[in-house]
N, C-alpha and C positions, 0 to 999 in steps of 0.2 A: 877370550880369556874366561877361563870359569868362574865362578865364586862358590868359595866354599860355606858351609851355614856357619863360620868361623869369623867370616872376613863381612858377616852380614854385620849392619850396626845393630847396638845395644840398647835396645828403644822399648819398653815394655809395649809400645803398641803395635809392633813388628813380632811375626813370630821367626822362628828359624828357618821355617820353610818360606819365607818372603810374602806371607798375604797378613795383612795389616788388620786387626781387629774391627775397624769401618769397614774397611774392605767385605772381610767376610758378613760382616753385619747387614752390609747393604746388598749385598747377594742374596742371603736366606729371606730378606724381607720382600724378594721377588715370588717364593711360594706360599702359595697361600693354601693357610691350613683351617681346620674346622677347629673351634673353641669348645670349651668344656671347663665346667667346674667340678674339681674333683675334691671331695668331703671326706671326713674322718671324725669318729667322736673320739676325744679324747678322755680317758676314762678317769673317774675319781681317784686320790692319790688315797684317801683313806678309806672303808666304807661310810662312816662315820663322819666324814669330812665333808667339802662343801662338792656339788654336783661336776663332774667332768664337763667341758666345753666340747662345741663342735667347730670345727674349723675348715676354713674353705680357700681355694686358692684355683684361679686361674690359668688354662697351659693349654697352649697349643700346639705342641709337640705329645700328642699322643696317635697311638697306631694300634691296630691288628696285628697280633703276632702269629697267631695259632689257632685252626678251626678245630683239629683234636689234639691236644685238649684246647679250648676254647680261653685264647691268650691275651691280653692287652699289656699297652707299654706305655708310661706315660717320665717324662721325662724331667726332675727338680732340682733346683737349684740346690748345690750340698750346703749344706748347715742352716737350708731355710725352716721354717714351722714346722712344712710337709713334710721335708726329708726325713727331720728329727721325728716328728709322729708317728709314720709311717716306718720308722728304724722300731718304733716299739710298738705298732698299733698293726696288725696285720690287715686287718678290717678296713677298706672303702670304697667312698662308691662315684661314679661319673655322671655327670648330666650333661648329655650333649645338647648344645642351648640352642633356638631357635633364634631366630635373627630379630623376633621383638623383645629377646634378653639382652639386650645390647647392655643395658644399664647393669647388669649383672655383672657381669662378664668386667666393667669398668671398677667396682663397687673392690670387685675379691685382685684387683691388678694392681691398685693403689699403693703404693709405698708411704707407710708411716701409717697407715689407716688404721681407722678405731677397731674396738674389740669387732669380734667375727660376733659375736651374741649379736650386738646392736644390726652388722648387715645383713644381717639372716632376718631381722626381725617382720619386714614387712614383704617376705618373700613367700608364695604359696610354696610347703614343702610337704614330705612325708619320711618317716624315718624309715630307713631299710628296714626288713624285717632280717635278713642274712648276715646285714654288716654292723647295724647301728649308725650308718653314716644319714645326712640330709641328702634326700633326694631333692630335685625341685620341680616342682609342679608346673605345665606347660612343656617340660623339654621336648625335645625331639626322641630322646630313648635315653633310658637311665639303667645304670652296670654297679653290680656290686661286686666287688674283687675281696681274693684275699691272694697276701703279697705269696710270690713262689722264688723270685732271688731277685736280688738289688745288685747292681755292677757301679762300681763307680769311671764314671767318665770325663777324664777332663773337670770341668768347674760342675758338673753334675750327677745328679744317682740318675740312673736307669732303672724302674723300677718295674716289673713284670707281676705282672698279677692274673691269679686265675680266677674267672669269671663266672662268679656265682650263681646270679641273676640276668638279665635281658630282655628288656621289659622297651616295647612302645611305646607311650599310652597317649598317645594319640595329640600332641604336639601340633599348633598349626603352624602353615609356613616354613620358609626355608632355611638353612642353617645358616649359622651366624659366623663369617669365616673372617681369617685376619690377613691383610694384604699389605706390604706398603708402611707395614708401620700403624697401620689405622682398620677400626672394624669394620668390616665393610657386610654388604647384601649381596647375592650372587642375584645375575637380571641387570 
């Protein structure tokens, strides 16, 4: 007997096509991807008015799009911070974290977390000079983008940026990647 995505039940944890939001959930947490903090300053609202903030946010859904021109993808949640930022801030930049940024990486993942000022605060950084965004100090290599189209997908933007900057600077140790639900060490 078939089933048609009709006759499927009505369960918001079911999709149409039969894979169940844990389901999928517990799949993707089988690859494991590299972390990254990706920054953005948010610019003053008046000149005159009080200073723009810098804002940071964790994801591990970014990728390599394009060697020419030279493309990055990085993947947010719609109507978060980043999205909303990033819809009017063209300007930011990535740090791919090593793996004794673990705390980093925990700091910018947090739900309900204090202002972004305060976890920046004891973080070695540097400002881009291309984007204005916070670079962090120690990364493994740090990207300054400026956005080239945003796609919306499902519960998130797709956001593709062309890449300014590209910088090593010399990062020890190996990256900090996410497996399982949890940060983990590769080794």
């Amino acid at each position: 007997m078939l089933t048609t995505p009709s006759a499927l039940p009505a369960t918001p944890s079911v999709h149409a096509e039969g894979v169940s939001n844990d389901e999928f959930r517990a799949a993707m947490t089988r690859l494991a991807a590299g972390v990254v903090l990706v920054t953005a300053h948010e610019p003053a609202l008046a000149p005159d008015g009080p200073r723009g903030e810098d804002v940071g946010m964790t994801a591990t859904s970014f990728v390599s799009v394009s060697l020419n021109p030279p493309l990055v993808l990085v993947s947010l949640r719609e109507g978060s911070r980043m999205d909303d930022l990033l819809d009017e801030q063209p300007l930011w930049g990535v740090s791919v974290l090593a793996e004794s940024q673990r705390h980093i990486a925990g700091r910018f993942s947090m739900k309900g977390r204090i202002s972004d000022r305060l976890l920046f605060e004891d973080i070695p950084r540097v400002r881009g000079e291309a984007s204005g965004a916070l670079l962090v100090g120690g990364a493994l290599a740090t990207l300054e983008c400026s956005t080239e189209q945003r796609i919306t997908a499902g519960d998130h933007t797709l956001v593709i940026g062309r890449v300014l900057t590209a910088r090593v600077p010399g990062g020890d140790g190996g990256p900090l990647t996410y497996f399982k639900g949890r940060y983990r060490q590769l080794g």
